[in-house]
LONULO-227543 format. One line per field, with one value per residue: y, z, x of N, C-alpha, C in turn; residue number from 1; residue in one letter. Coordinates in steps of 0.02 Angstrom, whole numbers, plus 50000, padded with zeros to 5 digits. Atoms other than C-alpha are relative to their C-alpha. Layout:
n.north: (Y,...)
n.up: (Z,...)
n.east: (X,...)
ca.north: (Y,...)
ca.up: (Z,...)
ca.east: (X,...)
c.north: (Y,...)
c.up: (Z,...)
c.east: (X,...)
resi: (NUM,...)
resn: (A,...)
END
This chain:
n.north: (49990,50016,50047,49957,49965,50008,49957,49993,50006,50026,49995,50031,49973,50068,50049,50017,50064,50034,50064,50036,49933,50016,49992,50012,49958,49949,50022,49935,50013,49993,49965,50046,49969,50044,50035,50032,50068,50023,50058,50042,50083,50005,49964,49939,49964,50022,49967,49999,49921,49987,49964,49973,50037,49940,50028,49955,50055,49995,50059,50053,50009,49955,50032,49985,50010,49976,50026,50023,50029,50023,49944,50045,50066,50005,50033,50056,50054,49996,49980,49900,49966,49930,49982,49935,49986,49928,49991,50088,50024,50059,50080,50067,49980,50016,49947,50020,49957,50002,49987,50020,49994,49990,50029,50040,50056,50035,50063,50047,49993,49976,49978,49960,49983,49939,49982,50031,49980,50038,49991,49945,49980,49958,49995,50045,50069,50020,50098,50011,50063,50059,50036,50058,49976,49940,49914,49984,49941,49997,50010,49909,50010,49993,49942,49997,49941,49985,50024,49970,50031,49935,50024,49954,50050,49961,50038,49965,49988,49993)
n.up: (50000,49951,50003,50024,50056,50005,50052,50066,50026,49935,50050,49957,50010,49999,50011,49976,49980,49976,49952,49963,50015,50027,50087,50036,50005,50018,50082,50026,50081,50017,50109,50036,50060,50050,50045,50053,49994,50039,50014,50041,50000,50040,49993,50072,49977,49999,49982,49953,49977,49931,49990,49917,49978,49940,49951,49937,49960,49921,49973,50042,50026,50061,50033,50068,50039,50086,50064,50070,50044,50058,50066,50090,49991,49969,50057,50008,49954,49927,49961,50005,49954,49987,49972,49968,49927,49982,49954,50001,49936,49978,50037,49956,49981,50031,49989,50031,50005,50037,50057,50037,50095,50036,50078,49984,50023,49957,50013,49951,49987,49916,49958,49955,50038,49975,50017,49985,50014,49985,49983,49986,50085,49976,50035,49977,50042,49983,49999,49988,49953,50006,49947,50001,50059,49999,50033,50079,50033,50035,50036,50028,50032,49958,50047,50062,50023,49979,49934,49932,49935,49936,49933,49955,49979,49952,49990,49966,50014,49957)
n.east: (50070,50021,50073,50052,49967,49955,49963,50020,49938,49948,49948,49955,49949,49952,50050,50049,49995,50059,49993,49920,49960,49943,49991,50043,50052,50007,50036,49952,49995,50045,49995,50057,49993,49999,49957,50008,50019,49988,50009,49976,50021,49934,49963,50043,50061,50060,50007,50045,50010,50011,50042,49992,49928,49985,49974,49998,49961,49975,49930,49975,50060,50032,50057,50016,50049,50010,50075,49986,50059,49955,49990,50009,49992,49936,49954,49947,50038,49934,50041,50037,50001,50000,49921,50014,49986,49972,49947,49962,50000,49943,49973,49997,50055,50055,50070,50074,50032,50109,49989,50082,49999,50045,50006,49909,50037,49942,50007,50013,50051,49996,50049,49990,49953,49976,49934,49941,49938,49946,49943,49979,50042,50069,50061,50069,50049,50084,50024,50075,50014,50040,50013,49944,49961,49954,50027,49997,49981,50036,49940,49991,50032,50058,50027,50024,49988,50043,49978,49973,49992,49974,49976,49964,49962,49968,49921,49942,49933,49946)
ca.north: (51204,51182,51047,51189,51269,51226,51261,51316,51300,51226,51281,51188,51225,51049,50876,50808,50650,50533,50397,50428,50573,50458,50475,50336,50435,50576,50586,50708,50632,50665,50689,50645,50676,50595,50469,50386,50185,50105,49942,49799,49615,49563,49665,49777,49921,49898,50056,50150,50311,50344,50423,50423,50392,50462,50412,50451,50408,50427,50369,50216,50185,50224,50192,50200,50193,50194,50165,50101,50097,49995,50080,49910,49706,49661,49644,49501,49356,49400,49425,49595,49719,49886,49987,50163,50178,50324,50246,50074,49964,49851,49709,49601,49650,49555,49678,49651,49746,49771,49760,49764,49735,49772,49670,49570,49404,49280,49131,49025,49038,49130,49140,49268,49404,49542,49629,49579,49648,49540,49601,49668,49706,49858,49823,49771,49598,49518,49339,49262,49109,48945,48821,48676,48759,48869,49070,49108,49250,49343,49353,49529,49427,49431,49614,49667,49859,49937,49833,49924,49897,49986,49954,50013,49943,50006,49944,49991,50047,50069)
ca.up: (51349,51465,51498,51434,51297,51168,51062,50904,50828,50918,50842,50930,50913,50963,50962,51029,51166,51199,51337,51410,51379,51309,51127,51087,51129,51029,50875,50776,50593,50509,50308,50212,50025,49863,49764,49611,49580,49456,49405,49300,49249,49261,49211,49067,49147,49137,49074,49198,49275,49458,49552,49725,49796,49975,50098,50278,50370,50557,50606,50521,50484,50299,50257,50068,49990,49792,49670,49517,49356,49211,49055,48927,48956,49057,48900,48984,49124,49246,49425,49460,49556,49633,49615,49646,49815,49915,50027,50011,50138,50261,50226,50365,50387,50295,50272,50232,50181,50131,49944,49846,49636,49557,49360,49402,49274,49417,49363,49530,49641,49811,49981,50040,49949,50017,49986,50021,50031,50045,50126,50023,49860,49878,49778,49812,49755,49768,49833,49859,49977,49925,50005,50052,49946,49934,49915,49733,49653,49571,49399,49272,49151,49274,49215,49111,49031,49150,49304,49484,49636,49776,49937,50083,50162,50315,50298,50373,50339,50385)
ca.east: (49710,49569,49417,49320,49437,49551,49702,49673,49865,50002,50155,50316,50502,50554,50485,50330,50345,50208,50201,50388,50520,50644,50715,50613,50442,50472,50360,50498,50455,50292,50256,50104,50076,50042,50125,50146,50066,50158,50048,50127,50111,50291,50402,50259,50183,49993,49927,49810,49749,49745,49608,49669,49852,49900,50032,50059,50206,50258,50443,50473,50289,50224,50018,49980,49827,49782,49618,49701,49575,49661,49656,49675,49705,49873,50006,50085,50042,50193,50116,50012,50100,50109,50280,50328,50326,50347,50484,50599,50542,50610,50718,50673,50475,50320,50181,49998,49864,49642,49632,49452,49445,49312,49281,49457,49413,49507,49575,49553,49397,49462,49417,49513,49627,49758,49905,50069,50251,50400,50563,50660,50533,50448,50306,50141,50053,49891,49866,49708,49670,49600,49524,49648,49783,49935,49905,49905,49992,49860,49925,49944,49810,49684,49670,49572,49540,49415,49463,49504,49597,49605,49699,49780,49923,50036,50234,50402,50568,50720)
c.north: (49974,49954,50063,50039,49976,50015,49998,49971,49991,49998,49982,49993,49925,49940,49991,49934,49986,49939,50001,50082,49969,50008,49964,50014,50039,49976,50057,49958,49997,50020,49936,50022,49956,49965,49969,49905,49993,49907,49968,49923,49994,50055,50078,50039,50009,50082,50007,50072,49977,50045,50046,49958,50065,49945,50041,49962,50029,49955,49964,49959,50020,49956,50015,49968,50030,49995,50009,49990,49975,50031,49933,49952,50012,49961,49954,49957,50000,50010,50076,50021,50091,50046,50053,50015,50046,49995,49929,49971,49951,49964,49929,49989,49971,50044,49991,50051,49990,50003,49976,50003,50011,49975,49982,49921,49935,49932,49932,50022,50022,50011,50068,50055,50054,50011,49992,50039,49961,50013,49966,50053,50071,50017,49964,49935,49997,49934,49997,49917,49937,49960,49923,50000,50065,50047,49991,50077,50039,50015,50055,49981,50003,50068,50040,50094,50015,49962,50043,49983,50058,49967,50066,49945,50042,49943,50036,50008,50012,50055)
c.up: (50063,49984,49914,49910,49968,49950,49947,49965,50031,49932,50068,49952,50005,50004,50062,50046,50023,50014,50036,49971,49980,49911,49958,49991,49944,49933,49956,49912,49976,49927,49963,49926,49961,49959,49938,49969,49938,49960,49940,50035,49992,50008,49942,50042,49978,49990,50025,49999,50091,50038,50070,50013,50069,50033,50056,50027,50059,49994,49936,49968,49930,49998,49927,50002,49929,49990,49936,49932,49934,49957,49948,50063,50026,49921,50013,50057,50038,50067,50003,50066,49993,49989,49992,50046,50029,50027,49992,50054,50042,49980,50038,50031,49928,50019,49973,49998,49975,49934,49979,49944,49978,49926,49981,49949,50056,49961,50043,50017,50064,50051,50013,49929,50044,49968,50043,49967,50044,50013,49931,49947,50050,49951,50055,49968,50033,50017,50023,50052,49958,50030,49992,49947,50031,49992,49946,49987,49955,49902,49946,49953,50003,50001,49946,49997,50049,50088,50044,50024,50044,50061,50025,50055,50045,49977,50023,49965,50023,50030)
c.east: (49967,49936,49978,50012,50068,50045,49973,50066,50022,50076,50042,50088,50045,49945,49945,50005,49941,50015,50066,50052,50061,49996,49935,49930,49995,50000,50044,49990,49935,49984,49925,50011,49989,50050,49973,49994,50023,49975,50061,50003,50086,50041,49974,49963,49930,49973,49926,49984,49967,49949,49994,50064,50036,50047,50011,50060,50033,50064,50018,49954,49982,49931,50014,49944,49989,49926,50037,49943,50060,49967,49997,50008,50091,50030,50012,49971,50032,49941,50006,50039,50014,50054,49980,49995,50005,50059,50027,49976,50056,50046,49989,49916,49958,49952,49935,49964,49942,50016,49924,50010,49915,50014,50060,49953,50052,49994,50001,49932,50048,49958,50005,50039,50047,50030,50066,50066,50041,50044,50049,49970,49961,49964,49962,49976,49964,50003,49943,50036,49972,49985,50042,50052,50043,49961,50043,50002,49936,50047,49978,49926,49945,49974,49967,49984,49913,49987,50000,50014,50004,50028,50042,50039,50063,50079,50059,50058,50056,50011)
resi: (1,2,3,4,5,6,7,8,9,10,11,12,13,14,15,16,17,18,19,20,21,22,23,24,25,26,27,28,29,30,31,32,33,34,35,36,37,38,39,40,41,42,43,44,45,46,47,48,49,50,51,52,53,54,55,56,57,58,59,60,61,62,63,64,65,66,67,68,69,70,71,72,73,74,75,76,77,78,79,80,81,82,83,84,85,86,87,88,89,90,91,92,93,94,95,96,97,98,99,100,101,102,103,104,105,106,107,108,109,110,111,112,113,114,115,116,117,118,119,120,121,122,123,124,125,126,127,128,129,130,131,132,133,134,135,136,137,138,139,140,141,142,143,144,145,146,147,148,149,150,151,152,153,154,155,156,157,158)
resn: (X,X,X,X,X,X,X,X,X,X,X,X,X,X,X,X,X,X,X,X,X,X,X,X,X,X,X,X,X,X,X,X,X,X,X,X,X,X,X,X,X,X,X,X,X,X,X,X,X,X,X,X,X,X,X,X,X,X,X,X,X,X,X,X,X,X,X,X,X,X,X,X,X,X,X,X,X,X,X,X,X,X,X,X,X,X,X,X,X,X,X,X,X,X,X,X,X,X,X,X,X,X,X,X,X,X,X,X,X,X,X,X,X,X,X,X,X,X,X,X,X,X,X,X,X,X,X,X,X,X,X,X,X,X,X,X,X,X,X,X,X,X,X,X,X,X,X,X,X,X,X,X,X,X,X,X,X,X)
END
């Protein structure tokens, strides 16, 4: 294309390189699409209904983002997490991620909260911050029927 004018479609027969013409340039892996959020306290799936669940993943990159709405009270008090996944992650990569709740009853006072994935789990959890204090697991009880979470959280894989 030009200043002035530009492609409409760009159909390409081989990969794409950006910044360098070596292997490792070339963007040759690309796939987005929906997945499936499996909450649970523990080891009790938490039931729910989903409203929004997308992933994108470049290379060795995957984003996900959900909006979880709980459906009842967390059966059990195990910590809250995410499973289902679109893709296994790492085994050697800590990943973080934005996370907002909406009508969460918490049983600490937090400053902070995210999401968190631990080499080699591929779920999601919730910790919160405190002030002059470990991060605290959020925990499945802290759920309640009518709750939300939503987040979005980038992690890697092999």
């Amino acid at each position: 294309g030009r200043t002035n004018r530009r492609f409409q479609n760009l159909y390409l027969s081989g990969g794409v390189f950006l910044g360098g013409t070596g292997s490792a340039n070339e963007l040759d892996d690309y796939e987005e699409g929906a997945w499936t959020p499996v909450p649970k306290a523990g080891n009790d799936t938490i039931s729910h209904s989903v409203s929004r669940s997308r992933y994108i993943k470049i290379g060795s990159s995957v984003t996900i983002s959900a909006t979880i709405n709980f459906d009842e009270d967390s059966p059990s008090g195990g910590f809250l997490s995410i499973q289902g996944l679109p893709f296994t992650s790492s085994t050697n990569i800590e990943n973080h991620g934005a996370v907002m709740f909406n009508d969460v009853h918490f049983l600490h006072t937090y400053q902070t909260m995210n999401a968190y994935m631990f080499p080699p789990n591929s779920k999601v959890e919730f910790y919160g911050t405190r002030d002059a204090a470990d991060w605290v697991a959020l925990n499945g009880s802290e759920v309640r029927a009518d709750s939300t979470v939503q987040f979005t959280m980038t992690y890697f894989i092999a």
